[in-house]
Each structure stands twice: as C-alpha cells, then as structure tokens.
C-alpha positions as CSV (number, residue, x, y, z in Angstrom):
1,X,-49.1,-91.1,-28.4
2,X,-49.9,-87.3,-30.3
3,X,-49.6,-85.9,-26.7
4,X,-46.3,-87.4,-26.0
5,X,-45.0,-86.2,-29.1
6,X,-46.6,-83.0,-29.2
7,X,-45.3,-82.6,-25.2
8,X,-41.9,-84.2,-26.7
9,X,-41.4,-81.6,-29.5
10,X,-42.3,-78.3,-27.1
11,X,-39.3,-79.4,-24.8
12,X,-37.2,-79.8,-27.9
13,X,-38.1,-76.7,-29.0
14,X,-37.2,-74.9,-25.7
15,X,-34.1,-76.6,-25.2
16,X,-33.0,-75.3,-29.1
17,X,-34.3,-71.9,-28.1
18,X,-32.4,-71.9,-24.8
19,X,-29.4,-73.3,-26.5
20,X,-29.2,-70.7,-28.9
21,X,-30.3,-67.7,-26.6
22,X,-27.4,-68.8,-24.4
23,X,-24.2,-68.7,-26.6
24,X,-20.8,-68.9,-25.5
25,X,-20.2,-65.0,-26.7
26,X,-23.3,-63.0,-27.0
27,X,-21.5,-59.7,-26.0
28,X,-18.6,-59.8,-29.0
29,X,-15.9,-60.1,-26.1
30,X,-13.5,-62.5,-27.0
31,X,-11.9,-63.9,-23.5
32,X,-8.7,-62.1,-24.2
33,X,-8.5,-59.2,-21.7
34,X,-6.0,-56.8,-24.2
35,X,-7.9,-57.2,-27.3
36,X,-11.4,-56.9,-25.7
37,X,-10.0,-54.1,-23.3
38,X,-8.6,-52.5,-26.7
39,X,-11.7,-52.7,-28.4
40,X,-14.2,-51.4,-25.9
41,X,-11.5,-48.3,-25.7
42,X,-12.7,-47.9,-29.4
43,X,-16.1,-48.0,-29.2
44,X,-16.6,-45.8,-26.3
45,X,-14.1,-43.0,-27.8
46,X,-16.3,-43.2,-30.7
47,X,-19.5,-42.6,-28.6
48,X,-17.8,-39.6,-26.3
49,X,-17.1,-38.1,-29.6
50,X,-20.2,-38.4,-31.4
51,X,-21.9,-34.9,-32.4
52,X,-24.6,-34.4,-30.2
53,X,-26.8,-33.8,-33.5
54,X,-25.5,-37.1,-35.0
55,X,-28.7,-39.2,-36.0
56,X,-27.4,-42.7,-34.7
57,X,-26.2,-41.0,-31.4
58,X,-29.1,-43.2,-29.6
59,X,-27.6,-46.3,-30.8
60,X,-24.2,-45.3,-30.4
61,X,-24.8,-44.8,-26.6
62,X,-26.8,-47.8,-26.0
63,X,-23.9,-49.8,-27.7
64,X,-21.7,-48.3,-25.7
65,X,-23.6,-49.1,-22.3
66,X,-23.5,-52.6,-23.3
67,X,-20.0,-52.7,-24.0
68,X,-19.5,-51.2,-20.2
69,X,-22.0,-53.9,-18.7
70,X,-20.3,-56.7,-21.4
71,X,-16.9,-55.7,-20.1
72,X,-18.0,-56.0,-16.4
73,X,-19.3,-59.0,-16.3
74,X,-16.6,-60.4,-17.9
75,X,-13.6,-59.0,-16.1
76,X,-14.6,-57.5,-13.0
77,X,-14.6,-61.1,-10.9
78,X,-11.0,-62.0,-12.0
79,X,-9.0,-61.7,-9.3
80,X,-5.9,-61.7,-11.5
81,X,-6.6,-58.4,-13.2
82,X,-7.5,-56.7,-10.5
83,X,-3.4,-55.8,-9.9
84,X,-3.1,-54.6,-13.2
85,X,-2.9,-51.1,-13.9
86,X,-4.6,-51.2,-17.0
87,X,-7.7,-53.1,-15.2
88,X,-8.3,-50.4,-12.6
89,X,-7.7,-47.5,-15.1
90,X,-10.3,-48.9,-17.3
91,X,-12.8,-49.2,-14.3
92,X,-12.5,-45.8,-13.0
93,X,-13.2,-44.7,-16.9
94,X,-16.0,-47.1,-17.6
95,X,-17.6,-46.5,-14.2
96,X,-17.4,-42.4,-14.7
97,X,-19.4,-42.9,-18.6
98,X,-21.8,-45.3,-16.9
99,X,-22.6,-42.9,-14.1
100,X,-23.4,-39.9,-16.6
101,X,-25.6,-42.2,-19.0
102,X,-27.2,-42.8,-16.1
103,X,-27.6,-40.3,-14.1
104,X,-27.8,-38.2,-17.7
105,X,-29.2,-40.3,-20.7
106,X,-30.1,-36.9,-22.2
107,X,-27.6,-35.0,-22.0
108,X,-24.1,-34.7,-23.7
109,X,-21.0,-35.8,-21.6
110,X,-19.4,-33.0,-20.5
111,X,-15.8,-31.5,-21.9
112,X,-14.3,-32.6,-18.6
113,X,-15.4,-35.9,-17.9
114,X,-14.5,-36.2,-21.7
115,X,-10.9,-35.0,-21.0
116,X,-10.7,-37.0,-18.3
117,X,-11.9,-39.9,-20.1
118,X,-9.4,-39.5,-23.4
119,X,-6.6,-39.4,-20.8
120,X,-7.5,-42.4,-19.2
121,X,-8.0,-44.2,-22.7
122,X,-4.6,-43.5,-23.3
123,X,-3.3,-44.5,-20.1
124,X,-5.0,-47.8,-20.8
125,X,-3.4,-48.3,-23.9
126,X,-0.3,-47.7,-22.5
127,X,0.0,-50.3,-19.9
128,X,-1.8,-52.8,-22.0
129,X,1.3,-52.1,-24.5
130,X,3.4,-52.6,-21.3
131,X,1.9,-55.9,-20.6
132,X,0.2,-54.1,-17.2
C-alpha cells in the first residue's frame, strides 16, 4: 500500500509540475495579433536603442530574442496574416534583428540595420492603425 501511494503521489506531482510548466501564455503574448504586434514593436525599439555601455543590455537582448521566437511561434503559421501588410513588414524586421543577434551576440546592431529597423517599426504601426 506505501508503494502505491508513494508511486501515486510522484505521478501527481508530475502532472502539477507539467500542468504548471505548460501554461496557456508563458510568452506574455496575448492572442490578439495588434496588441501583441504593438508591444513586441516596443520592446525591441527599446533594445536597438540601448547604450551599448548600458548594464542590463544582456538582459535587454535576450528579452528581446524571446519576444522574436514568442512572436513566431505564435503568428507565423496563421495563414490569415500572412496577406497582411503589417504581418510581412514585421517579419522582414524581426528576421533582420534575429540574424545579427545571431550571427553577432557581441556586437552592437549597426546604424543601418537600425534605420532600417525604425522605418519598418513605423511602417508596422501604420498598417496596424489601418487595420492591415
């Protein structure tokens, strides 16, 4: 009988862990496509303007790397944004940043990928505003 309920308790403990591990939203996106698009904008315009010097640039970057990985494995599959304008400017930008951290970890992003980058922010922005 102990082994049964010692046996019993270790598959209700792996089941709470697994339950718990697995949440609905583990990567802060919530499911709508504008806000979430919106808010991975910010985050990465705060980590392509970061000083280079600035003491939580580490963390900074590898919160921005999971927003990019977050995003994609959310969105990338749905075949209905793949029409949308603001979908395929938003993965040309997220696809350039990912290929410098990781081609580059160590190295700041360059002035013209970070051009390029505000500009396609903004072009983001503004067909998400026009509902595209």
């Amino acid at each position: 009988m102990k082994r049964y309920l010692s046996r019993l308790l270790a598959l209700v403990l792996v089941v709470a862990i697994g339950l718990v591990g697995c949440s609905n939203n583990p990567s802060g996106l919530t499911g709508n496509y504008s806000q979430d698009t919106l808010a991975v904008v910010n985050t990465l315009r705060t980590a392509i303007e970061l000083p280079n010097d600035a003491p939580d640039k580490a963390a900074v970057q590898a919160e921005a790397r999971q927003k990019i990985n977050d995003f994609f494995a959310r969105y990338r599959r749905d075949s209905s944004l793949k029409t949308l304008r603001s979908f395929t400017t938003m993965q040309t930008a997220l696809n350039g940043l990912a290929a410098h951290y990781s081609s580059y970890p160590n190295r700041p992003i360059p002035e013209k990928l970070k051009q390029r980058l505000k500009l396609e922010f903004n072009q983001v922005e503004s067909a998400i505003r026009q509902g595209a």
